[in-house]
Backbone of each chain as ProteinMPNN parsed JSONL, in Angstrom:
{"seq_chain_A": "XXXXXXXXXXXXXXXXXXXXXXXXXXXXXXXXXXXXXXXXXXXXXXXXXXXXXXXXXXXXXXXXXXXXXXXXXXXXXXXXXXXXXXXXXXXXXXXXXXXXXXXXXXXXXXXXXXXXXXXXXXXXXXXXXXXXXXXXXXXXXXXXXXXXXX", "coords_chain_A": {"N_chain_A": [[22.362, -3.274, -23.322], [22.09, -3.986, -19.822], [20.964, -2.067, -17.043], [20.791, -0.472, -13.946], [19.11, 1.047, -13.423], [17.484, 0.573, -14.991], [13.749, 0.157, -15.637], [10.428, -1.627, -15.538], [7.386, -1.469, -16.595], [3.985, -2.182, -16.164], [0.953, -3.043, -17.576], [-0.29, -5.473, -17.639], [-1.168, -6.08, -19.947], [0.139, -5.141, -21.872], [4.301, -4.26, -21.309], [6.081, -1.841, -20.364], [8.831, -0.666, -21.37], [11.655, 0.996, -19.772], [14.882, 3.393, -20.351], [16.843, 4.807, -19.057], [19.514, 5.246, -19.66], [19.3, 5.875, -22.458], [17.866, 8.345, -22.908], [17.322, 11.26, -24.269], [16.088, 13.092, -23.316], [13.633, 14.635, -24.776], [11.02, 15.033, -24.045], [8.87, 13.913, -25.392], [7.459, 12.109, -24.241], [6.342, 12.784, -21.653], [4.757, 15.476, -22.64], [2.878, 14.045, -24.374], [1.181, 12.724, -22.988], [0.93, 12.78, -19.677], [-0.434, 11.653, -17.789], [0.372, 9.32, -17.76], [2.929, 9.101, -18.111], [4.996, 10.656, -15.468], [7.244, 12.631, -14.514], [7.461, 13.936, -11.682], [6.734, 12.042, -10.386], [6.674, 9.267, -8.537], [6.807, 5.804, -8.612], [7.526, 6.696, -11.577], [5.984, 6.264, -14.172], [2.593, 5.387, -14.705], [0.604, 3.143, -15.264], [-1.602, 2.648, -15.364], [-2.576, 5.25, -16.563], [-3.767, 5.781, -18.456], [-5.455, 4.023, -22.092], [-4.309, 1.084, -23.203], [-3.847, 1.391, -25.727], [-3.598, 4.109, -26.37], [-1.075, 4.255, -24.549], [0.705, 3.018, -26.108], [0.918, 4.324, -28.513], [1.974, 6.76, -27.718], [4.168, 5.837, -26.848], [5.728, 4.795, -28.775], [6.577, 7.106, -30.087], [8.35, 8.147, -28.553], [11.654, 9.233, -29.393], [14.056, 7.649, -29.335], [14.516, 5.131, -28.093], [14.359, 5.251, -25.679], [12.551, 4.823, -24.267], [10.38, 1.544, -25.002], [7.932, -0.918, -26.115], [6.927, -4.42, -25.377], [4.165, -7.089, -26.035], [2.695, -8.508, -23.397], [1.825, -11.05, -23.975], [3.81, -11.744, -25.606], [6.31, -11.652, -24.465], [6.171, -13.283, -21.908], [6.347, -15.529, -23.767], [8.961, -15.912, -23.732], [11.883, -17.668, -23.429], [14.292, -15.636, -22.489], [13.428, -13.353, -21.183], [13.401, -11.708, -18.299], [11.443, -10.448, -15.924], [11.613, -7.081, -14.135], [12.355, -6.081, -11.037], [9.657, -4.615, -8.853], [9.836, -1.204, -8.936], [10.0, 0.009, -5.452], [9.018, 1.719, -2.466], [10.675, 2.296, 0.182], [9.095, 1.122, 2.538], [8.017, 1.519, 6.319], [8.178, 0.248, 9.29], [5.328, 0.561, 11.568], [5.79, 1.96, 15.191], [4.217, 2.133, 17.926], [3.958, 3.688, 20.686], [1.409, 2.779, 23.481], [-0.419, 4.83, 25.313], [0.226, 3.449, 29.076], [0.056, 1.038, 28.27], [-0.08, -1.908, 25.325], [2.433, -1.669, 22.709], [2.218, -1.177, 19.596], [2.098, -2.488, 16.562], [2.708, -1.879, 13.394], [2.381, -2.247, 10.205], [4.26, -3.76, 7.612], [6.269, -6.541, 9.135], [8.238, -9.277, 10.333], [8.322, -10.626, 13.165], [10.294, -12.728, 15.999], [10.782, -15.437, 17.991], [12.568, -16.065, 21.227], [13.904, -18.318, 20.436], [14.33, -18.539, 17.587], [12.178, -18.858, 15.724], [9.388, -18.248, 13.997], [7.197, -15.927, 14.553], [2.916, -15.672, 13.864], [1.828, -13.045, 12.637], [-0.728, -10.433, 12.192], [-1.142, -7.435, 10.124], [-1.41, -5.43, 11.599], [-0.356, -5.399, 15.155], [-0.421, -6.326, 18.534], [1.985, -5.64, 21.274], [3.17, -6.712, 24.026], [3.884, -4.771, 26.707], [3.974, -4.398, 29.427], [4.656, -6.745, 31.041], [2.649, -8.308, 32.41], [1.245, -9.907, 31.107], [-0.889, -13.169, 30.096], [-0.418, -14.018, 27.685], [1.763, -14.393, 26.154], [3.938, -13.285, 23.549], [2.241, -10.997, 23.078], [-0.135, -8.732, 23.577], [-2.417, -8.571, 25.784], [-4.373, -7.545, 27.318], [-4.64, -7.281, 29.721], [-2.889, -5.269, 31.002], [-4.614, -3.684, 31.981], [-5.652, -4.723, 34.175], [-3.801, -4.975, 36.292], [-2.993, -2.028, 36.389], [-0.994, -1.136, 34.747], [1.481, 1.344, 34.698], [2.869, 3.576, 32.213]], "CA_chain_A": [[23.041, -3.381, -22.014], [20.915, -3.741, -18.554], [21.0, -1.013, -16.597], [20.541, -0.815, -12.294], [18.644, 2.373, -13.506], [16.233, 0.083, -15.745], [12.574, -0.28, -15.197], [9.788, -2.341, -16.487], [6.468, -1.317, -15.989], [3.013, -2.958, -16.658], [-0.613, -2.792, -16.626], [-1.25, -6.848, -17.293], [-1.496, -6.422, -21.02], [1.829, -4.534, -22.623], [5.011, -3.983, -20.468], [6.554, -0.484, -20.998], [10.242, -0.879, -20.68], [12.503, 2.079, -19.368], [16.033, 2.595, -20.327], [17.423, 6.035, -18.715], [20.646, 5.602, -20.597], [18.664, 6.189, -23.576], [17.412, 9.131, -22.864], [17.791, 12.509, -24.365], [14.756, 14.508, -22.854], [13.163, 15.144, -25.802], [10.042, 15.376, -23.653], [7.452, 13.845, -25.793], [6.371, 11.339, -23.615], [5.687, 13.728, -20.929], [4.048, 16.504, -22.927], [1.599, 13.714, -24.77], [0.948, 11.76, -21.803], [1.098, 13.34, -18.356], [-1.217, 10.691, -16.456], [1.199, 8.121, -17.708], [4.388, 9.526, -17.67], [4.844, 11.781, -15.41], [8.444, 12.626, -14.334], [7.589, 14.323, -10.691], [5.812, 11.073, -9.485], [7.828, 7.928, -8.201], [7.112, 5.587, -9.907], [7.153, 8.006, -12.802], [5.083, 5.795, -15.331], [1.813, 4.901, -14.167], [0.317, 2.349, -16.365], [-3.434, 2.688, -15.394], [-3.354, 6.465, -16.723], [-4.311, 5.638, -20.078], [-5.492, 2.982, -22.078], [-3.184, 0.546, -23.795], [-3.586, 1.576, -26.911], [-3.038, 5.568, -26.387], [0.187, 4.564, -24.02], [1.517, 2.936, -27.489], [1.33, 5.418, -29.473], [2.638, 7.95, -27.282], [6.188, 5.074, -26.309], [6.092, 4.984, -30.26], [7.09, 8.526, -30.362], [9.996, 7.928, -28.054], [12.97, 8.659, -30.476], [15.482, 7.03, -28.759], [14.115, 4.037, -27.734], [14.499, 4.952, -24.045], [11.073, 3.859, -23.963], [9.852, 0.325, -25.615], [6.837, -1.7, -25.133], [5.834, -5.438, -25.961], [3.084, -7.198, -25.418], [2.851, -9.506, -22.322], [1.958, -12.527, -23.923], [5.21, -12.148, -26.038], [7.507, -11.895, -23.604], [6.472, -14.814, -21.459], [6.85, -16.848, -24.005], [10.4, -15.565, -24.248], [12.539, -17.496, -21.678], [15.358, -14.549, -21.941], [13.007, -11.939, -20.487], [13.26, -11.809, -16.657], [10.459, -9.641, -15.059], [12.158, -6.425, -13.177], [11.217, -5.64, -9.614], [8.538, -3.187, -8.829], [9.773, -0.161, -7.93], [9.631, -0.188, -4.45], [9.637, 2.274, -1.397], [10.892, 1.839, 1.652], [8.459, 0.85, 3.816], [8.532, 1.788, 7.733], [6.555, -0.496, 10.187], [5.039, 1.911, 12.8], [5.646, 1.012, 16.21], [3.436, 3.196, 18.748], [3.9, 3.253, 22.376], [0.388, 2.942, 23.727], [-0.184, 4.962, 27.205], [-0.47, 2.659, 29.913], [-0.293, -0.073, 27.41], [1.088, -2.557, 24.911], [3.606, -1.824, 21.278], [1.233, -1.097, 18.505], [3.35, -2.443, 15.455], [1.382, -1.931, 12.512], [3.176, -2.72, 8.682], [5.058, -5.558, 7.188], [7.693, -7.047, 9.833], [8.69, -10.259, 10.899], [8.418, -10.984, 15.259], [10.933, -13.643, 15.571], [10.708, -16.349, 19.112], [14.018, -16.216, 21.298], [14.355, -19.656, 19.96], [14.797, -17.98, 16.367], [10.977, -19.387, 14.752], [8.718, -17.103, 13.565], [5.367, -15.771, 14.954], [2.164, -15.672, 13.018], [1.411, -12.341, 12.995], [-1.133, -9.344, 11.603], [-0.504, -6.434, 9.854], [-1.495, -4.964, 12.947], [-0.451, -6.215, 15.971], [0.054, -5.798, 19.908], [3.061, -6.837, 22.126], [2.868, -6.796, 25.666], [5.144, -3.976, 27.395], [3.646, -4.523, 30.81], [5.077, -7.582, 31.859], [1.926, -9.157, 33.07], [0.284, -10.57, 30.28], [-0.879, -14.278, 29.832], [-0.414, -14.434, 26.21], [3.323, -14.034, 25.513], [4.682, -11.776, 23.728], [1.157, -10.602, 22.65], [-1.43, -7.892, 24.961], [-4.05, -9.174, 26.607], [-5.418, -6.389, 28.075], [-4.318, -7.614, 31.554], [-2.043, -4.057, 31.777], [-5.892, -2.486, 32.849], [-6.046, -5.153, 35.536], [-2.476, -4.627, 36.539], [-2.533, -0.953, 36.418], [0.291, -0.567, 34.482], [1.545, 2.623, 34.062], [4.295, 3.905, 31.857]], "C_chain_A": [[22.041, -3.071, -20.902], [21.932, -2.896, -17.992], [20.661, -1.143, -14.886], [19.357, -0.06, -12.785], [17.328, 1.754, -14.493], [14.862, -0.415, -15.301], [11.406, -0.92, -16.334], [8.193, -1.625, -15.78], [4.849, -1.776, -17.503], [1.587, -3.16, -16.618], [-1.373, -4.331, -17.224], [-0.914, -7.163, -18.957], [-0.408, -5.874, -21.631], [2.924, -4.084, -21.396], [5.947, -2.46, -21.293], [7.976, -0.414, -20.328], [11.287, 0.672, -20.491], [14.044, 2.21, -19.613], [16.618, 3.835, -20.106], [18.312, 6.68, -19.473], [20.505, 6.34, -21.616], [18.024, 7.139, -23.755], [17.956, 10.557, -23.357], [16.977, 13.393, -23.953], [14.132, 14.933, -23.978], [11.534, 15.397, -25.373], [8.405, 15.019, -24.56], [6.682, 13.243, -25.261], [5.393, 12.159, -22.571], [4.107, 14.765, -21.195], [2.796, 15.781, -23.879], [1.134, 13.272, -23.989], [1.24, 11.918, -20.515], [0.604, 12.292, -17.683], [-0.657, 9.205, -16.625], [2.607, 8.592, -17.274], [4.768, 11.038, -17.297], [6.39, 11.688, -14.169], [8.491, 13.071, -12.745], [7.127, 13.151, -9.771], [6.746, 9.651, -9.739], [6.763, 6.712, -8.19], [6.557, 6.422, -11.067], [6.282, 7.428, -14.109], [3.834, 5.356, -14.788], [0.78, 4.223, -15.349], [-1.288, 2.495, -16.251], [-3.547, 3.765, -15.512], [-4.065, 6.653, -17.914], [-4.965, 4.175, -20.205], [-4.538, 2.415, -22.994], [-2.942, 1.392, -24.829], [-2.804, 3.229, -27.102], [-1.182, 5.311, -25.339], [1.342, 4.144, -25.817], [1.754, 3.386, -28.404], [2.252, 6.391, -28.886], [4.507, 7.334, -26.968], [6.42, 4.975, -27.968], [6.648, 6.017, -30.43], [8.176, 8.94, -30.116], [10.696, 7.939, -29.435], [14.488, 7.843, -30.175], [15.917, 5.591, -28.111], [14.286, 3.767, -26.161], [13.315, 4.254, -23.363], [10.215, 2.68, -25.091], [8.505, 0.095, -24.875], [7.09, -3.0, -25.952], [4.747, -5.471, -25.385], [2.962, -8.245, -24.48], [2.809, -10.878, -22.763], [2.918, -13.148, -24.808], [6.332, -12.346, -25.425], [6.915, -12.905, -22.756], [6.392, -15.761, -22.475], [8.269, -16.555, -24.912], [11.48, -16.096, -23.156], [13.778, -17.067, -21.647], [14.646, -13.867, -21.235], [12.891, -12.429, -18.925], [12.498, -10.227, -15.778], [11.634, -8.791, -14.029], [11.66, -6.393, -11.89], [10.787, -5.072, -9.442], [10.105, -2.303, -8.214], [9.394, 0.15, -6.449], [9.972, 0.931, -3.274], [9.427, 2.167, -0.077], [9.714, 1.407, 2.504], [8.7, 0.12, 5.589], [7.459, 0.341, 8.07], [6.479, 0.594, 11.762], [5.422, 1.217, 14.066], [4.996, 2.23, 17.163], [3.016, 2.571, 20.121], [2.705, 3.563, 23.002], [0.544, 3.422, 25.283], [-0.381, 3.94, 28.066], [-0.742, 1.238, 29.49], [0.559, -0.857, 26.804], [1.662, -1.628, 23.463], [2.265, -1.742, 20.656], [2.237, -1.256, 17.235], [2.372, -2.449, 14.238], [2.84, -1.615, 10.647], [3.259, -4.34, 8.169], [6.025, -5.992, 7.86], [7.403, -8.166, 9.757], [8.939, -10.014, 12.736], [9.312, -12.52, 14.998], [11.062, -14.5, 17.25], [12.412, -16.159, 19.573], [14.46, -17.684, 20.273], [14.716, -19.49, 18.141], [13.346, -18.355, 15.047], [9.913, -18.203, 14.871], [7.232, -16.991, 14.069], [4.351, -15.423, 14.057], [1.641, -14.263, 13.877], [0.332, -11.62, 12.144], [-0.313, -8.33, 11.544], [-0.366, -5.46, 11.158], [-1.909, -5.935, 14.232], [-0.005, -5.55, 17.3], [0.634, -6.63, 20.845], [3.106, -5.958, 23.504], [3.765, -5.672, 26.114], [5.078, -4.039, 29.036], [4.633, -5.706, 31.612], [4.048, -8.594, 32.592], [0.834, -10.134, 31.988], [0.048, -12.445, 29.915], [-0.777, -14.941, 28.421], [0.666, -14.009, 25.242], [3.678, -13.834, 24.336], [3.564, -10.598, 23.809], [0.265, -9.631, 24.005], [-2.307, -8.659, 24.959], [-4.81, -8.845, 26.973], [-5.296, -6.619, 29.474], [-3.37, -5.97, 31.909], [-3.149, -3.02, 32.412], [-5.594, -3.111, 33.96], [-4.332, -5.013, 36.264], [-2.382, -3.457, 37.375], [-1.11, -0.609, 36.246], [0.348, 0.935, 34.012], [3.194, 3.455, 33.405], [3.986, 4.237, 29.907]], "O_chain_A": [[21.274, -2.11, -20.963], [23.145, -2.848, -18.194], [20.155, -2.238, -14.642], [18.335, -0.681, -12.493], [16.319, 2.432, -14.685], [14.838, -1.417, -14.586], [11.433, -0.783, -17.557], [8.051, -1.363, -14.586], [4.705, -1.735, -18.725], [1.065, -3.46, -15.544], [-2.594, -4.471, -17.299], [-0.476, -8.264, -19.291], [0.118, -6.88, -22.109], [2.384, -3.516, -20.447], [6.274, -2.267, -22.465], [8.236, -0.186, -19.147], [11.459, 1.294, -21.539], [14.695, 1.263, -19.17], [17.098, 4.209, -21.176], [18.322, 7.835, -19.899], [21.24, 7.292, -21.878], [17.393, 7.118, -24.812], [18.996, 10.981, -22.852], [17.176, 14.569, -24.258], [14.243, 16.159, -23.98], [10.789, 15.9, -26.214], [7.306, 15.564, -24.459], [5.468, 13.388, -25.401], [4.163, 12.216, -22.582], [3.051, 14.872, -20.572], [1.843, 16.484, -24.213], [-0.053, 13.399, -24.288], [1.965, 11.015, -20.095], [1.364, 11.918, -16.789], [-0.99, 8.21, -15.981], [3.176, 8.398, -16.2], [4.868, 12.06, -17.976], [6.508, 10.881, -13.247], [9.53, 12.672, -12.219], [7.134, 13.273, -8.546], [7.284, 9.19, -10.745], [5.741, 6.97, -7.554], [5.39, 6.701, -11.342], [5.956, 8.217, -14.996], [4.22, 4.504, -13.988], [0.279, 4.923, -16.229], [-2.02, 2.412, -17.237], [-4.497, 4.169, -14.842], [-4.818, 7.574, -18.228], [-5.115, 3.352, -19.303], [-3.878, 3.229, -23.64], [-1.929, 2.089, -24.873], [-1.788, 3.481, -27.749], [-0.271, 6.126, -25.483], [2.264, 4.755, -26.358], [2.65, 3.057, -29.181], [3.226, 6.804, -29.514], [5.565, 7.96, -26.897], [7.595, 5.139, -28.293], [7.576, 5.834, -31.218], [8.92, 9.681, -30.759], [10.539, 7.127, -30.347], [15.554, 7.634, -30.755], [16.998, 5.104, -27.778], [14.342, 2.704, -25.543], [13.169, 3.501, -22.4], [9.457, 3.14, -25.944], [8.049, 0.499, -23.806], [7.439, -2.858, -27.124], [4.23, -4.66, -24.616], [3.271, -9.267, -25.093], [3.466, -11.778, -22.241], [3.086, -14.355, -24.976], [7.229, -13.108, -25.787], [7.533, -13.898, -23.141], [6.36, -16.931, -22.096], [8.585, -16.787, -26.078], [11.924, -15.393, -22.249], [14.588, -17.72, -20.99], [15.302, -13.567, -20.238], [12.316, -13.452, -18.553], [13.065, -9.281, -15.231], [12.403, -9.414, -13.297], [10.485, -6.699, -11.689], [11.392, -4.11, -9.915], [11.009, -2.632, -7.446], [8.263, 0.622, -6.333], [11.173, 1.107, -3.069], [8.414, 2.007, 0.604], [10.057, 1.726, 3.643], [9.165, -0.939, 6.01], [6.548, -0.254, 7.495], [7.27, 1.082, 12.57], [5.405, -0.014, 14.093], [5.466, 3.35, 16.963], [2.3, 1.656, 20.53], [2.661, 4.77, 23.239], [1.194, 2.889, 26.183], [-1.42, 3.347, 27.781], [-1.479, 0.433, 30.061], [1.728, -0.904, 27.186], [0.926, -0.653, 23.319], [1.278, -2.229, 21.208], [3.031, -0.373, 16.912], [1.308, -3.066, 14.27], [3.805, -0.889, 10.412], [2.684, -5.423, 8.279], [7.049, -5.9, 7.183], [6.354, -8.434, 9.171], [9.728, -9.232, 13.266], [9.081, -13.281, 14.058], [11.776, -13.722, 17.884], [13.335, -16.107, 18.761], [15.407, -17.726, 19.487], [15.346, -20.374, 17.561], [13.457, -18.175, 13.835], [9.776, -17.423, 15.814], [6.34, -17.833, 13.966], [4.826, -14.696, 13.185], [1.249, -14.169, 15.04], [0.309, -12.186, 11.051], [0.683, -8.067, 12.217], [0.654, -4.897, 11.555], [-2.853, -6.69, 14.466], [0.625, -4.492, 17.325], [0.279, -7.74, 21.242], [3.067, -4.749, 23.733], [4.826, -5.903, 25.535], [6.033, -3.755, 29.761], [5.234, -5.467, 32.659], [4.461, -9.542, 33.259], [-0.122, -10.854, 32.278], [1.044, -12.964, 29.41], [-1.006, -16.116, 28.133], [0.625, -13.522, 24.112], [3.726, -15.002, 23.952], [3.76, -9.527, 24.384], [0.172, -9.992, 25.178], [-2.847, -9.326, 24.077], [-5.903, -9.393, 27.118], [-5.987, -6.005, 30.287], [-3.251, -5.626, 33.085], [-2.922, -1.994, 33.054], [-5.243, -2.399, 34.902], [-4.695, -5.008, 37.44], [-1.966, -3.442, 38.534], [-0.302, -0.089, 37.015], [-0.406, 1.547, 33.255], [4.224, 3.756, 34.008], [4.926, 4.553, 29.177]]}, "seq_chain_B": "XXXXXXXXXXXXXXXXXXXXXXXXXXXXXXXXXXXXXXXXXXXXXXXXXXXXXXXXXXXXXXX", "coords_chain_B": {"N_chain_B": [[11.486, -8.199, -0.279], [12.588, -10.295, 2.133], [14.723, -8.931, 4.03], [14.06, -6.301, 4.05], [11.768, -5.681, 5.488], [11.082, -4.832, 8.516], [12.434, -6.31, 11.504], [11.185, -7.985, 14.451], [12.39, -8.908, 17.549], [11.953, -11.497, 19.953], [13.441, -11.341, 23.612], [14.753, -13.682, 24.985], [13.278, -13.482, 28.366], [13.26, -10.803, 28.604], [14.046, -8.068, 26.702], [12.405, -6.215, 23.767], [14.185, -6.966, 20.886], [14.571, -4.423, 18.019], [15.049, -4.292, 14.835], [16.209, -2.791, 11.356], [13.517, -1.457, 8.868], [11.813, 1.101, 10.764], [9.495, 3.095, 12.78], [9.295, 5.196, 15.547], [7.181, 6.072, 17.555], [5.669, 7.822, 20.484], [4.327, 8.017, 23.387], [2.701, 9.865, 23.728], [2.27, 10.488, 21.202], [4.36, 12.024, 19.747], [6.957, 11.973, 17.519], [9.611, 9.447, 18.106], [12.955, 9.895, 17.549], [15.933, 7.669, 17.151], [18.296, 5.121, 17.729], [19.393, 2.782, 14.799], [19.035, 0.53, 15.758], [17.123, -1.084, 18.191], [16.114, -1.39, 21.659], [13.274, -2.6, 23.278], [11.286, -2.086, 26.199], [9.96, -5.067, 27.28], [8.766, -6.229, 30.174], [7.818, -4.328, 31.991], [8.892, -2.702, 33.731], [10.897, -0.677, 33.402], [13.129, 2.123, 33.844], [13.774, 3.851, 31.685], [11.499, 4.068, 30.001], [10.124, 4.254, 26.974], [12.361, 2.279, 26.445], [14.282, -0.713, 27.244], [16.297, -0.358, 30.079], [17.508, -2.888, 31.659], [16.138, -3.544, 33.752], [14.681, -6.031, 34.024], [15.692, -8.29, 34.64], [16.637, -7.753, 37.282], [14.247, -7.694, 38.228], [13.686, -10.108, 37.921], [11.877, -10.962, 35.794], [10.169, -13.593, 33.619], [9.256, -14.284, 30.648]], "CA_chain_B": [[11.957, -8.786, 0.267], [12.293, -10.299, 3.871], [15.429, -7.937, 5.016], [13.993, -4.67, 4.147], [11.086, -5.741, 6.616], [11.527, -4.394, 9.955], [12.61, -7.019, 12.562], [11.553, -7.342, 16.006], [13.286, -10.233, 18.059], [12.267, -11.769, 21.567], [15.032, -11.588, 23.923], [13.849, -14.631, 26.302], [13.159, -13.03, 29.737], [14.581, -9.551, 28.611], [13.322, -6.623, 26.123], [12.077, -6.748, 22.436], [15.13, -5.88, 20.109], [14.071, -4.239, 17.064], [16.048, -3.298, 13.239], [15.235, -2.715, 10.115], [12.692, 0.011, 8.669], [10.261, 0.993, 11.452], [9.195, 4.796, 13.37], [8.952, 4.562, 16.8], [5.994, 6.95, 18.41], [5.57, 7.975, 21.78], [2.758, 7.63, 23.955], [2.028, 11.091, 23.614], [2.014, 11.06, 20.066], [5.63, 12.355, 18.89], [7.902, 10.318, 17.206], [10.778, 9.185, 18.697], [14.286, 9.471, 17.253], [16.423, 6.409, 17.46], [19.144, 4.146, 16.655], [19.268, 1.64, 13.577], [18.773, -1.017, 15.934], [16.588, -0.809, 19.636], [15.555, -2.758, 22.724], [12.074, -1.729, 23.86], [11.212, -3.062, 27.214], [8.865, -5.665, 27.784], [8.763, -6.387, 31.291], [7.241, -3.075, 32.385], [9.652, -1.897, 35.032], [11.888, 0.015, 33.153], [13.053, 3.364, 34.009], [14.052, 4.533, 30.46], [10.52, 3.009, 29.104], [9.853, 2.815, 26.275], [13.684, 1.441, 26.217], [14.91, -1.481, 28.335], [17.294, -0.614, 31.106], [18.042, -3.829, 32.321], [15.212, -3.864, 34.857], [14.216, -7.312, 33.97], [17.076, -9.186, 35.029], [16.713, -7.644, 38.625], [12.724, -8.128, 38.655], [13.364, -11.919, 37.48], [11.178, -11.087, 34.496], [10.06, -14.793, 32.903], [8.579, -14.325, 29.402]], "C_chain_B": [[12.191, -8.827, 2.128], [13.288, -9.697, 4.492], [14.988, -6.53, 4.681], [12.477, -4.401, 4.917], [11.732, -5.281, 8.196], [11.07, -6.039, 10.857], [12.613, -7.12, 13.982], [11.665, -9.224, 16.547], [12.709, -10.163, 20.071], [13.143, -11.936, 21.717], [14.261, -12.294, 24.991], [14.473, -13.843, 28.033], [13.635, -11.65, 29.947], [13.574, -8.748, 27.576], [13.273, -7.199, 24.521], [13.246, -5.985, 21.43], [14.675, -5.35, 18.542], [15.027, -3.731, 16.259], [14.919, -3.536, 12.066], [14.238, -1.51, 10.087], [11.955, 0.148, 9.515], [10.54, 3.149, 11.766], [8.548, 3.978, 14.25], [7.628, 6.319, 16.961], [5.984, 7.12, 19.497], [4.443, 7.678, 22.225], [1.73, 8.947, 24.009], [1.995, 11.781, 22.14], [3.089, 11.616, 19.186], [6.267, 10.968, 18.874], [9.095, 10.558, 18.122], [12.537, 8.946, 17.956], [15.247, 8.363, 17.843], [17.408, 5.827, 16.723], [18.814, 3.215, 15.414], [18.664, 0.798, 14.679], [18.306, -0.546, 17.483], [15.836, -1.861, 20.126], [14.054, -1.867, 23.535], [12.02, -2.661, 25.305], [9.905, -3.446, 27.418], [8.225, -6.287, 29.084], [7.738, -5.358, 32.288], [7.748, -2.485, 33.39], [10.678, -1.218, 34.603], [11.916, 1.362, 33.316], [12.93, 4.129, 33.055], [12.645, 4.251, 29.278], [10.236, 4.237, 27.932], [10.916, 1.594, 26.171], [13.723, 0.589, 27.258], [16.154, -0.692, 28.782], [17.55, -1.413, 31.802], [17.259, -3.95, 33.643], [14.875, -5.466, 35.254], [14.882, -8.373, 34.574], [16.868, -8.748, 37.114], [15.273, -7.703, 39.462], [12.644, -9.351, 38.286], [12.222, -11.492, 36.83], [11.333, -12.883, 34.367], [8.941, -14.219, 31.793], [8.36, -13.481, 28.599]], "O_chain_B": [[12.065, -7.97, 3.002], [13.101, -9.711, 5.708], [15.675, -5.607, 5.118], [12.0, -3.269, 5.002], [12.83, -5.549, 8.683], [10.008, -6.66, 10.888], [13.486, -6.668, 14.723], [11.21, -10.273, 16.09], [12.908, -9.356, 20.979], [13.951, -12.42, 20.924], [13.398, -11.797, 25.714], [15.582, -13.75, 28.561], [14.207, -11.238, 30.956], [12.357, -8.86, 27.718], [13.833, -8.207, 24.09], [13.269, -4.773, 21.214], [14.398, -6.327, 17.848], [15.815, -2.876, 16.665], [13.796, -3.995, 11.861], [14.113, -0.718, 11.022], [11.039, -0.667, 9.411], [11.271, 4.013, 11.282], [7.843, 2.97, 14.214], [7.615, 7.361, 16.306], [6.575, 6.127, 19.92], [3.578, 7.114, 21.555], [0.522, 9.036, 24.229], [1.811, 12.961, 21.844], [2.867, 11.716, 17.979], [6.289, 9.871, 19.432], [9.428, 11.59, 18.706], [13.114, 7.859, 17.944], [15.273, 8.231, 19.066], [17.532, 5.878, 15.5], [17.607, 3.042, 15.244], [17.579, 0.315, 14.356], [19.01, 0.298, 18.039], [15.212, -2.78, 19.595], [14.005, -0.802, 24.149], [12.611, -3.732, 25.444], [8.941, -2.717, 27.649], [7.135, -6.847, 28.967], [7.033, -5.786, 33.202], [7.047, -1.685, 34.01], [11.56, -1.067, 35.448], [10.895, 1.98, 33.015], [12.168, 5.09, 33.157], [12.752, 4.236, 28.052], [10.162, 5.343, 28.468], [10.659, 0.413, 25.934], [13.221, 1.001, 28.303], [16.998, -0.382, 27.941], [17.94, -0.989, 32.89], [17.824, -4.483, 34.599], [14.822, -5.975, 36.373], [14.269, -9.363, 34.974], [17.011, -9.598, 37.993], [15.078, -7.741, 40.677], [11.515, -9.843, 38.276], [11.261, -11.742, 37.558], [12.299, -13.477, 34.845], [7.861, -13.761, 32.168], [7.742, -13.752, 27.57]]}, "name": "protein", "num_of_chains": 2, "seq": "XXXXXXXXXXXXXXXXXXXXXXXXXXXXXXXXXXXXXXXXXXXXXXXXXXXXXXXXXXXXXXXXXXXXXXXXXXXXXXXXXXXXXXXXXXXXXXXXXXXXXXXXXXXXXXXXXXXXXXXXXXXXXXXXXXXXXXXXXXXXXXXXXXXXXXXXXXXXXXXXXXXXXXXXXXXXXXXXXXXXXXXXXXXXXXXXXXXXXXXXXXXXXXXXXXXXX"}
């Protein structure tokens, strides 16, 4: 039975499957394998702490089968298996009000045109707050010649 | 995925509305507490700046 709570995790060459349900704490993965599985760190498996071979012995040990592995080039050529989604956290996009200046947006967003089409942007980017800029929505550096202040 | 990107939206002739995950900053370096969803002003005549107060509309802002 899939799980919301199920994770897959992978370092290219074996996928190390997660199954919470399945869990009784029996703590062996932990206590053989700290730089893989390590329960205080989000994502709690980290696949580049070992090398393959020592993570497979140590998900072998699992008694409960909360933890599986194959090997990658068995499961794609399995077309039931459907790749989980990373683990993912939140990510902010900064926005930083520059003195005297423009928006400092710096992450992963989307800027979107009144007209509803999308702007080609950088990770880091700068939007005008002045009002005088020739390069809409974008700074220009015209808020020196301006003297904007705010 | 593209909704758990932070969204910022021209408002033609008016302020930049922003949602989605972001942290706003000040100009002096603290962050700024804030709604889910905010209008920064791009015009540069706003009283409440970084926020739009509807300045733009009475400075005929274009762009």
């Amino acid at each position: 039975m899939m799980d919301s709570n199920d994770r897959d995790y992978t370092n290219g060459e074996i996928t190390v499957f997660w199954r919470p349900a399945k869990c009784i704490h029996a703590t062996t993965c932990y206590k053989e394998l700290i730089d893989v599985f390590n329960p205080r760190k989000r994502p709690w498996v980290n696949m580049e702490g070992a090398p393959t071979k020592r993570i497979i012995e140590v998900v072998e040990k699992c008694p409960t089968q909360a933890l599986y592995w194959r090997y990658n080039k068995d499961l794609s050529a399995d077309p039931a298996y459907q790749p989980k989604p990373k683990e993912e956290t939140e990510t902010f996009t900064e926005i930083k009000v520059m003195k005297d200046g423009p928006l400092l947006l710096k992450g992963s967003f989307r800027v979107l045109n009144p007209d509803g089409s999308e702007l080609k942007t950088m990770r880091l980017t700068s939007l005008c707050r002045c009002g005088s800029s020739r390069n809409m929505p974008f700074c220009d550096g015209n808020h020196r010649i301006t003297g904007f202040s705010g | 995925m593209e909704k758990d990107k932070a969204l910022f939206e021209i408002v033609e002739n008016g302020p930049l509305k922003v949602t989605g995950p972001f942290k706003l900053t000040g100009s002096d370096g603290k962050s700024i507490e804030t709604d889910k969803e905010i209008f920064l002003c791009r015009c540069g005549h706003s009283s409440a700046k970084p926020f739009c107060d509807g300045s733009h509309r009475t400075k005929g802002f274009a762009g």
